[in-house]
C-alpha positions in Angstrom: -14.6 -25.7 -66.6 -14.9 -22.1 -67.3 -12.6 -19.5 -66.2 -14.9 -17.9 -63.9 -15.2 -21.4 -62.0 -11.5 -22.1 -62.0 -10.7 -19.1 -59.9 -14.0 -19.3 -57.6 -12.7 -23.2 -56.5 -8.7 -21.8 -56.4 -10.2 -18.9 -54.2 -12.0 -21.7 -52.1 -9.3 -23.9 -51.7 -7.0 -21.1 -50.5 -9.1 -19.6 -47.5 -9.0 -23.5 -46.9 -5.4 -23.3 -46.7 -4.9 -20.0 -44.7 -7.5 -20.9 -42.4 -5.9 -24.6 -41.8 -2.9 -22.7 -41.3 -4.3 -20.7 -38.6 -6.2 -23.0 -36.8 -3.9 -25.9 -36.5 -2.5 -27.4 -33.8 -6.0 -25.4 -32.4 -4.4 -25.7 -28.5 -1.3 -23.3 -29.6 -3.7 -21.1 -32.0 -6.7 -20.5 -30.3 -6.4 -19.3 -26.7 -8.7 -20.5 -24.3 -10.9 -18.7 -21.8 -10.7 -18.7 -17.7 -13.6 -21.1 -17.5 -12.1 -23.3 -20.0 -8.3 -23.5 -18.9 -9.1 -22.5 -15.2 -7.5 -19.6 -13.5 -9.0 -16.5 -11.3 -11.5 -13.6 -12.3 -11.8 -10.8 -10.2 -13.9 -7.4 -10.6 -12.4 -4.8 -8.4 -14.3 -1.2 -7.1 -11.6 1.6 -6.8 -12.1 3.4 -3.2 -11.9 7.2 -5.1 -12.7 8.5 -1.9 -9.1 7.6 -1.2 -7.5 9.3 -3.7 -9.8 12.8 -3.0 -8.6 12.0 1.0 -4.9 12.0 -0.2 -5.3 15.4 -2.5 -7.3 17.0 0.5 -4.2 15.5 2.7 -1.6 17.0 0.8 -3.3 20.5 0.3 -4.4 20.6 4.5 -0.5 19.8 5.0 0.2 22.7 2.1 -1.7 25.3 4.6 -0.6 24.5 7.5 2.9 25.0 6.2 1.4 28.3 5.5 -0.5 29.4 8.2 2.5 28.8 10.6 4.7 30.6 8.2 2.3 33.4 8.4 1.5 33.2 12.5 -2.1 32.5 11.8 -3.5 30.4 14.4 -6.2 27.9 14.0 -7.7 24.7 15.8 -7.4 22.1 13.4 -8.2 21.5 9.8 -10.9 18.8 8.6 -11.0 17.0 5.4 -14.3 17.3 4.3 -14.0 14.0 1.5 -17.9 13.6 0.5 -17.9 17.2 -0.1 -14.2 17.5 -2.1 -13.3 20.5 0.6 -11.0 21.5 3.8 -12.9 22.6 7.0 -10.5 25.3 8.6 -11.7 25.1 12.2 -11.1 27.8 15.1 -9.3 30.7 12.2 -8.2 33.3 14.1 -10.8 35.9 13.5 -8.5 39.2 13.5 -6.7 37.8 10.6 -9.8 36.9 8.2 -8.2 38.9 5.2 -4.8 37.3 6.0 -6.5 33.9 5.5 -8.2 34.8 2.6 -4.9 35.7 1.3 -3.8 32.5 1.5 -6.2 30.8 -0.5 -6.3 32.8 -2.9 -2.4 32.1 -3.4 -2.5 28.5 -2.4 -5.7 26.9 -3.7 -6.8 29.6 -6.7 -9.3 27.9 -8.5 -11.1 26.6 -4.9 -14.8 28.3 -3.4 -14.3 29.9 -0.1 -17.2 30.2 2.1 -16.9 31.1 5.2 -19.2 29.9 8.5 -18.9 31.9 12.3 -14.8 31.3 12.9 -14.1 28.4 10.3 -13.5 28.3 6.7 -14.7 25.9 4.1 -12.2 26.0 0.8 -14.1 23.2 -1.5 -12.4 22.0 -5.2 -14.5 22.6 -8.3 -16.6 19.9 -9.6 -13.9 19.5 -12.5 -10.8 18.6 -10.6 -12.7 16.5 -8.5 -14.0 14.6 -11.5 -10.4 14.9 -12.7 -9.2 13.2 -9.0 -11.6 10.5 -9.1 -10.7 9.4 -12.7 -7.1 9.9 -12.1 -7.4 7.4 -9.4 -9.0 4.9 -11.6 -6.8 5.3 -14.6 -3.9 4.8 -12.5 -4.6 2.3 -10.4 -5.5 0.2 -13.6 -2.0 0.7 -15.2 -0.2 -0.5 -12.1 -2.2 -3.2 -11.5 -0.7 -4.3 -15.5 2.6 -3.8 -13.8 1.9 -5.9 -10.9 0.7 -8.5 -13.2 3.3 -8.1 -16.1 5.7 -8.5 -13.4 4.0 -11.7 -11.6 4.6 -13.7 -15.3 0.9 -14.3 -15.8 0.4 -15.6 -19.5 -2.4 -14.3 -21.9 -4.0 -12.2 -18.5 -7.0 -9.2 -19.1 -6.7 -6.5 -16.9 -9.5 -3.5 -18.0 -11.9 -1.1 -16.8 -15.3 -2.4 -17.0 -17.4 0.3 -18.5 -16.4 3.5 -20.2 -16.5 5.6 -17.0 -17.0 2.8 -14.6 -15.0 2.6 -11.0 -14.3 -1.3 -11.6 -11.4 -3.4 -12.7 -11.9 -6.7 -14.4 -9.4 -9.4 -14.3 -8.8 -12.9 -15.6 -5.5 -14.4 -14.6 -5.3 -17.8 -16.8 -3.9 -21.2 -14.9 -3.6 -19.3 -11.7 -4.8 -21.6 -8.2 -3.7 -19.4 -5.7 -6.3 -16.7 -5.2 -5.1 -15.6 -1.5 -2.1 -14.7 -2.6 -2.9 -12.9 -5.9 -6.2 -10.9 -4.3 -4.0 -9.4 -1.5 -0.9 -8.8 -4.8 -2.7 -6.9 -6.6 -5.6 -5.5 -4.2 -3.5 -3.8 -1.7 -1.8 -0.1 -2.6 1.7 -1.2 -0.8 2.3 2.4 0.0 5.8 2.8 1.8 6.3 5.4 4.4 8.9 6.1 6.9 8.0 7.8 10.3 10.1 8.9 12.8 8.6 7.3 16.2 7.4 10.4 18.4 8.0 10.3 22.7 7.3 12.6 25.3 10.7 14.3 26.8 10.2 12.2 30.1 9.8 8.7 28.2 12.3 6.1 29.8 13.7 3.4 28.5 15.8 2.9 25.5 13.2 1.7 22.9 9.5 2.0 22.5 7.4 -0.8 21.9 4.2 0.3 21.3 1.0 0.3 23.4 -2.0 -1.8 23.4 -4.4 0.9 22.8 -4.5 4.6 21.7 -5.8 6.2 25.4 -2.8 4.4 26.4 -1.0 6.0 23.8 -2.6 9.4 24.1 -2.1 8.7 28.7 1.1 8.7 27.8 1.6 12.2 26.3 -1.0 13.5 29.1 -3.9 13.4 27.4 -3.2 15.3 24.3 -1.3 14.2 21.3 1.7 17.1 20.1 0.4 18.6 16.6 2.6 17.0 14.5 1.7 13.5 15.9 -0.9 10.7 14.8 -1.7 7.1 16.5 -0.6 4.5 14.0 -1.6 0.9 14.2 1.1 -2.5 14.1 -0.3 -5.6 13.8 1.9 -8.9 15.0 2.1 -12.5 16.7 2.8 -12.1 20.4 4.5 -14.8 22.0 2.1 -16.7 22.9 1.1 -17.4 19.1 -2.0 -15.2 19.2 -2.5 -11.7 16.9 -2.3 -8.5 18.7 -2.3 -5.0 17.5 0.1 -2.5 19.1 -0.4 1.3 18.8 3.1 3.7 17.7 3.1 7.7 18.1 4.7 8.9 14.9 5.5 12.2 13.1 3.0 13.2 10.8 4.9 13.8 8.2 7.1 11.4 6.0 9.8 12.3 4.2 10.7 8.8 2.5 7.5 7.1 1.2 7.4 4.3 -1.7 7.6 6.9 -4.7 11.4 7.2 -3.9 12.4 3.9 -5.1 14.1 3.4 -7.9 14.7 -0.6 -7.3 13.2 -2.9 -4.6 13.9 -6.8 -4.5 14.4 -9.8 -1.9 17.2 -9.6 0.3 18.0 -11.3 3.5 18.9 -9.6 6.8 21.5 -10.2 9.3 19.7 -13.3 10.5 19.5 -14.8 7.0 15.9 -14.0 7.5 13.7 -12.8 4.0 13.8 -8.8 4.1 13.7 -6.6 1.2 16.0 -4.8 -0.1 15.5 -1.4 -1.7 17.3 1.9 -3.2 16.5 5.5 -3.4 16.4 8.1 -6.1 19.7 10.2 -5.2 17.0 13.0 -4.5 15.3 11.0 -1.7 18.7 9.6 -0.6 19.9 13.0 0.6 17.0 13.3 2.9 17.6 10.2 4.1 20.3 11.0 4.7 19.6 14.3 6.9 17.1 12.3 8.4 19.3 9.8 9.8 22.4 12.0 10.6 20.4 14.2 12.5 17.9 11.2 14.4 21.2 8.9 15.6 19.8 6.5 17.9 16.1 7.6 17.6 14.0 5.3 16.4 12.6 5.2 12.8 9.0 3.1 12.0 9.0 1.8 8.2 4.7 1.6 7.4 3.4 -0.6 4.7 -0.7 1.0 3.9 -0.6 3.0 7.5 0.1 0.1 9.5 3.9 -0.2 11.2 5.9 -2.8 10.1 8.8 -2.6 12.2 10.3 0.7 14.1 14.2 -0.1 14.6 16.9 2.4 15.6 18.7 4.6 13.7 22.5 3.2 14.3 24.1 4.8 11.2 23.7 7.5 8.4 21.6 5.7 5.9 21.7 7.5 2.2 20.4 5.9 -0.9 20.3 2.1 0.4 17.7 0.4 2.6 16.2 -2.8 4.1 13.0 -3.2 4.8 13.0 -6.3 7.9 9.6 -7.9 9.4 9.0 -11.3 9.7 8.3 -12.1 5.9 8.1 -15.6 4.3 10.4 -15.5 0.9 6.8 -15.6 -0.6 5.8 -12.5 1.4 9.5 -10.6 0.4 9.0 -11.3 -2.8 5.3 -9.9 -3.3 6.2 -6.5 -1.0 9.1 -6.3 -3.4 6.8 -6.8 -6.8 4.6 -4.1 -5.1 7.2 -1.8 -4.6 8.9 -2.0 -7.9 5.1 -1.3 -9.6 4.5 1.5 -7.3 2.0 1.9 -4.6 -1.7 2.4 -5.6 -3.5 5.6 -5.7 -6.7 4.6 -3.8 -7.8 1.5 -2.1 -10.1 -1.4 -3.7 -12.4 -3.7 -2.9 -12.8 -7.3 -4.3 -16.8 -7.1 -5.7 -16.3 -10.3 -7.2 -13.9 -13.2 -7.2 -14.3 -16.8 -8.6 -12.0 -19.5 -9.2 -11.8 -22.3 -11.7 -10.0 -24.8 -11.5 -8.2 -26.6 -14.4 -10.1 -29.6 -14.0 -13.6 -27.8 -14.4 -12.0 -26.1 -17.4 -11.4 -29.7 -18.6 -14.7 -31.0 -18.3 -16.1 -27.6 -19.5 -14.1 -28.6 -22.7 -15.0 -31.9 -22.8 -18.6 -31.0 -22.8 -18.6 -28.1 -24.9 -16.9 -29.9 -27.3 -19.6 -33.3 -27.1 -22.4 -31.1 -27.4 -20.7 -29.3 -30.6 -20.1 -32.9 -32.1 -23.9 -34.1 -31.3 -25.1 -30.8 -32.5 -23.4 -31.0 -35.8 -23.8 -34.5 -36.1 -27.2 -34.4 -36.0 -27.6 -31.3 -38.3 -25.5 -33.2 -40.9 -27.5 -36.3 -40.6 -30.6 -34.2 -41.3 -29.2 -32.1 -44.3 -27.8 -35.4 -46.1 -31.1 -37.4 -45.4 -33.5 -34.9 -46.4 -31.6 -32.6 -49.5 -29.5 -36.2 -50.0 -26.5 -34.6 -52.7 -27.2 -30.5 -51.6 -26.5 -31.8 -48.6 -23.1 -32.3 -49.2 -22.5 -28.3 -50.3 -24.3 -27.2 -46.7 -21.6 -29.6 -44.8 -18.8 -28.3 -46.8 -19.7 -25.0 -46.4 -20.2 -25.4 -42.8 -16.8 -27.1 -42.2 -15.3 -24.0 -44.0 -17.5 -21.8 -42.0 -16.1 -23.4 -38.3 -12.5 -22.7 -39.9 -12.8 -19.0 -40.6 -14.8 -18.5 -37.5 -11.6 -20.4 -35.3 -9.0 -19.0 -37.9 -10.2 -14.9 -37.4 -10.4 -15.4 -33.4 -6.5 -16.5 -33.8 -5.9 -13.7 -35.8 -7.3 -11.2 -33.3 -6.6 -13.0 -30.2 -9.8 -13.6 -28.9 -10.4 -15.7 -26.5 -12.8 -18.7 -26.4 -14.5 -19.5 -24.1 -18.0 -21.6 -23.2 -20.0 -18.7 -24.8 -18.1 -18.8 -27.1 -18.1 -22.3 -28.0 -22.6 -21.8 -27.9 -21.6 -18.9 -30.1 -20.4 -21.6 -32.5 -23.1 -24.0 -31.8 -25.5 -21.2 -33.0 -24.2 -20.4 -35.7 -24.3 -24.3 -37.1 -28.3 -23.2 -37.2 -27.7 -20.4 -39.1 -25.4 -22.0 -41.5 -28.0 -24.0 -42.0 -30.7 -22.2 -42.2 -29.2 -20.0 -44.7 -28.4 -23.1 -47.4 -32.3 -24.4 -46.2 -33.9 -21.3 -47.7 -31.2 -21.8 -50.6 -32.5 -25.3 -51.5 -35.9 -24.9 -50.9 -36.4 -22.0 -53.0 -34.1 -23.7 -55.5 -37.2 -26.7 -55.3 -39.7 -24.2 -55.9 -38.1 -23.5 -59.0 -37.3 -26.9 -60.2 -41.2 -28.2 -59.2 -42.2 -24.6 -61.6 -40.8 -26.4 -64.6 -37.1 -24.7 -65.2 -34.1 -26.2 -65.9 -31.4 -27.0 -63.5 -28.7 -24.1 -64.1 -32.3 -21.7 -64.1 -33.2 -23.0 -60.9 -30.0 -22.4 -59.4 -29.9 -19.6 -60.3 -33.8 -17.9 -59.2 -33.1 -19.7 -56.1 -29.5 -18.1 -55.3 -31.3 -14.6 -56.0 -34.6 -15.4 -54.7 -33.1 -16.2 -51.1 -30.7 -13.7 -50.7 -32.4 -11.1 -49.8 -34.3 -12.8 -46.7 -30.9 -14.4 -45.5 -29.0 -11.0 -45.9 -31.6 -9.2 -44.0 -31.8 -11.8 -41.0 -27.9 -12.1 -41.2 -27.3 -7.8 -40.8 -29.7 -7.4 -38.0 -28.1 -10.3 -36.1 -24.6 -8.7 -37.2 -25.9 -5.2 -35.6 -27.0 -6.9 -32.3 -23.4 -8.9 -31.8 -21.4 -5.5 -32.4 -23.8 -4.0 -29.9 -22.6 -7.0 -27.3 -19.6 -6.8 -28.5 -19.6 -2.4 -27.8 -21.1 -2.5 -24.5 -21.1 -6.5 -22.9 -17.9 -7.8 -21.4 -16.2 -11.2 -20.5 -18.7 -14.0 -21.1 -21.5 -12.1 -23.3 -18.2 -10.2 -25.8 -17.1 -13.5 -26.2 -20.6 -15.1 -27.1 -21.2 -11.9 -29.6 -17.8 -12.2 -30.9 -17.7 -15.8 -32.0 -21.4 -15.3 -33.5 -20.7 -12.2 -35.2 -17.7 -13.7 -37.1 -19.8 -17.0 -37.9 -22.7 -14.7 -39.5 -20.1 -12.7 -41.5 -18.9 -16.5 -42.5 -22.0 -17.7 -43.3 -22.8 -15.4 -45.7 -20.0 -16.1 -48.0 -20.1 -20.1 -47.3 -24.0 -20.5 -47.9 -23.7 -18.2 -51.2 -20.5 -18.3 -52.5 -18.9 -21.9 -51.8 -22.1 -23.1 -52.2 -22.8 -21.5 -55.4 -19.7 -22.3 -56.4 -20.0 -26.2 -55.4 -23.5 -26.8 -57.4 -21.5 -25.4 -60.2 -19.2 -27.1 -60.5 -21.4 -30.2 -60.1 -23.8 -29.6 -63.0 -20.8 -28.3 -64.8 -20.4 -25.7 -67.3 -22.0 -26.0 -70.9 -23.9 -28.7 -70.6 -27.3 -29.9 -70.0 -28.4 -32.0 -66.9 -31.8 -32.9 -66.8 -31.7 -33.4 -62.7 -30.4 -32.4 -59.4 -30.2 -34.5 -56.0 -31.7 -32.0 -53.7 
C-alpha cells in the first residue's frame, strides 16, 4: 500500500471516529425540534404603537409640569400616536411666544405647527423609528428573561426578520400553553395610584363603581385634572365576573421599574401574595407617599387594571406586598414578570400551535421509517445494479449521514421533520453523485482502458458536472438558510451540510476505497461495477 493510500484510509477512519464520537448516544447529541419532541411555538406582533403612546405619555406629562409652572393655561393635551405628535388643545392665545418657548426648551428636535388656538409638536421620523425599534429590541430581551427564568431547556426566542415587528418562539416539552401565552405575552407593568374622592365622599373605604358615568356622577360630572377612570376586574359573590371602575391620581410614583427583587410570599391569611422590594431611591418616595396618605387608600395596578386598593395603615419604605386573590401558580408568574421587568409595548399572539410529545413521537417514528425504506431501497438498487461499486456508494453514504448528524451537534442545530427530508434528500444526491462516478467510469472501461485509467478519466470526467450541481444547490440552502426561518432553515441547513458531505464522500472516500481495492502496483484486468 503506498503512502499516499495509507494516510487517505487513516484520514477516513478518523472523521469516522470523531463523527461516531459526536453523534453517539444521538438522543443526548442531537437536539430535537418542537414538532419532534413536542412543546409550544408562538410568533408574537409587538403593539409599537404602545411604546410611541408611552413616550408621547411621558413628554404630555413633561409640559404640563411646564405649562403650570409657567401659568399657561390650556384645555387638554391629545396624544396624537399614528402621527408620533402631542395636540395642545385650547393654548392660551396671549401667551403664543411663551408656548413656543417651551418647546423649544422641552422638545428641541420636535416640528411645531401651529392650527387656530392649538399646537401640534410632532417627533422627527428618526426618533420615531428609534421608538418603534426600541420597543421591539426590548421587549425581545425580556421575553429571554421571562423564559430563562421559567427553566425552559434548549428554547428559541428571536426576531423574525431583520426589521420585522414579530417574535418567534419554541418552547421544547412545554403542555401548558395558557399559562405560558399570558407569561410571556403580557407587559406586567406595576403602578401604584393613590385612589382619588370628592371632599363630600362618605364612608370609610371606596369600593369602586359599576360604571364610569357613575364614576364621573359621582365627582358631578367632571373628572378633577389630575384624575383618570381605571378599570378592576373580579368575582362577585355570587361567582360571576364583574368589572368595577376606581378614580385614581394620574400620576404614579412607584411603578414596576423600582424593583429590585420580587418573589412569592404569603399574606396575613396564609393566602399566595407577592412579595417585593424597592431600590432605596423608590423606597424614599414610598415612603413620603405613605407618611403623608395615612389612612387613604392606595390602588396597586397590574397593565392599567386595579388589583386591589387597601389602606395606607403604616409608613411603608423599601418593602411591599402585593395581595389579590392569586393561586401559588398565579404568585409565582406575577413574581417571574416582575423580576424580568415589565414590557415596553403590548403583543399580540399571531400564531400559536401546540405539539404534543406524542405527535413528536410518531413524527419520529415515521420520519425515521421513511429514512430506513428510503435508504434501503437506494442500497438495494446500488448493490444490484453496480454489484461491488456499490459497496463504496453505501460506505460513503453511511459516512455522509455521520458528518451531516455530527456538524448539526457541533453547531446546535436543531432537527427537526425538515430536517430529517433534508437528510432523505441528500441520500439522492449521494447517490447521484457516485452514479455519474460509475457510469462514466463504464464508459471508460467499455472504450478499452485499463482499470486504474478508467478510474481515473471517470473521477475527473465527473467532477465537474457534480461540483457544478452541488454549488448551485449549496448557494440556494445558504439563501434559506439567510432569509427562511424555523421549519425551511432547518430543511436548508441539514441539506446544505449533506451537499458539503457529499462532495468529499462521493470523491474522496470513494476514490480512496476503489484504490485500495485494485491496490497499488499491480495489474487487475477487471472491476465489479
Amino acid at each position: 500500500m503506498s503512502k499516499d493510500l495509507r494516510w487517505k484510509l487513516l484520514l477516513i477512519l478518523a472523521v469516522v471516529a470523531i463523527t461516531s464520537f459526536m453523534v453517539f448516544p444521538v438522543q443526548e447529541k442531537v437536539h430535537l425540534g418542537l414538532d419532534l419532541k413536542g412543546g409550544i411555538h408562538l410568533v408574537l406582533q409587538v403593539r409599537t404603537d404602545d411604546a410611541v403612546k408611552a413616550s408621547l405619555d411621558l413628554r404630555s406629562t413633561s409640559l404640563t409640569e411646564q405649562f403650570n409652572r409657567r401659568g399657561l393655561k390650556v384645555a387638554h393635551i391629545n396624544p396624537d400616536v399614528a402621527g408620533g405628535g402631542l395636540v395642545i388643545v385650547g393654548a392660551d392665545p396671549v401667551a403664543q411666544d411663551e408656548f413656543r418657548k417651551v418647546f423649544s426648551e422641552q422638545l428641541p428636535s420636535w416640528r411645531v405647527s401651529k392650527e387656530g388656538n392649538d399646537f401640534r409638536v410632532t417627533m422627527g421620523s428618526q426618533e420615531l423609528s428609534f421608538a418603534r425599534e426600541t420597543a421591539v429590541t426590548d421587549t425581545l430581551e425580556r421575553i429571554r428573561r421571562r423564559v430563562d427564568a421559567f427553566g425552559v431547556a434548549e428554547p428559541n426566542v428571536q426576531r423574525q426578520g431583520l426589521s420585522s415587528d414579530r417574535i418567534l418562539i419554541q418552547l421544547p416539552g412545554i403542555e401548558n400553553p395558557e399559562r405560558v401565552r399570558d407569561l410571556l405575552s403580557t407587559p406586567a407593568f406595576l403602578e401604584y395610584k393613590l385612589v382619588s374622592l370628592p371632599a363630600n365622599f362618605q364612608g370609610q373605604t371606596f369600593g369602586g363603581l359599576p360604571d364610569e358615568p357613575s364614576v364621573l356622577q359621582m365627582f358631578g360630572g367632571t373628572l378633577p385634572q389630575d384624575t383618570a377612570v381605571f378599570p378592576q376586574e373580579k368575582i362577585g359573590a355570587d361567582g360571576a365576573r364583574q368589572t368595577l371602575y376606581w378614580p385614581l391620581t394620574v400620576s404614579s410614583p412607584i411603578s414596576g421599574n423600582d424593583l429590585v427583587l420580587a418573589r412569592r410570599g404569603q399574606n396575613n391569611l396564609g393566602m399566595p401574595a407577592v412579595d417585593f422590594q424597592l431600590t432605596s431611591d423608590a423606597g424614599v418616595r414610598f415612603e413620603k407617599l405613605t407618611r403623608e396618605n395615612l389612612h387613604k387608600q392606595l390602588a396597586i395596578l397590574l397593565d392599567k387594571k386595579v388589583i386591589s386598593a387597601p389602606s395606607i395603615n403604616g409608613v411603608i419604605n423599601t418593602n411591599g406586598i402585593i395581595e389579590g386573590s392569586f393561586s401559588i401558580e398565579e404568585a409565582d408568574d406575577l413574581a417571574l414578570k416582575l423580576r424580568s421587568g415589565a414590557l415596553p409595548a403590548g403583543t399580540n399572539v399571531i400564531e400559536e400551535r401546540t405539539v404534543g410529545a406524542s405527535l413528536g413521537l410518531d413524527s419520529i417514528r415515521k420520519g425515521v421509517t421513511a429514512s430506513v425504506v428510503g435508504l434501503g431501497l437506494s442500497v438495494i438498487f446500488m448493490l444490484v445494479y453496480y454489484r461491488g461499486a456499490g459497496i463504496n456508494a453505501v460506505v460513503a453514504l453511511v459516512i455522509n449521514i455521520l458528518i451531516i448528524l455530527s456538524m448539526m451537534s457541533y453547531l446546535g442545530a436543531t432537527l427537526s421533520l425538515p430536517g430529517i427530508a433534508g437528510i432523505i434528500l441528500t441520500f439522492g444526491i449521494a447517490f447521484d453523485a457516485n452514479i455519474l462516478v460509475f457510469e462514466r467510469i463504464r464508459e471508460e472501461l467499455r472504450l478499452g482502458k485499463t482499470v486504474r485509467a478508467s478510474l481515473d478519466a471517470g473521477f475527473k470526467r465527473a467532477f465537474s458536472a457534480v461540483f457544478d450541481s452541488h454549488v448551485t444547490a449549496v448557494i440556494s440552502s445558504l439563501v434559506l438558510i439567510q432569509f427562511g426561518s424555523g421549519p425551511v432553515k432547518g430543511f436548508a441547513v441539514s441539506l446544505c451540510i449533506g451537499l458539503i458531505a457529499s462532495m468529499f464522500t462521493a470523491f474522496f472516500v470513494s476514490k480512496a476505497l476503489f484504490d485500495w481495492r485494485v491496490g497499488q502496483g499491480r495489474r487487475v484486468e477487471r472491476l465489479s461495477i
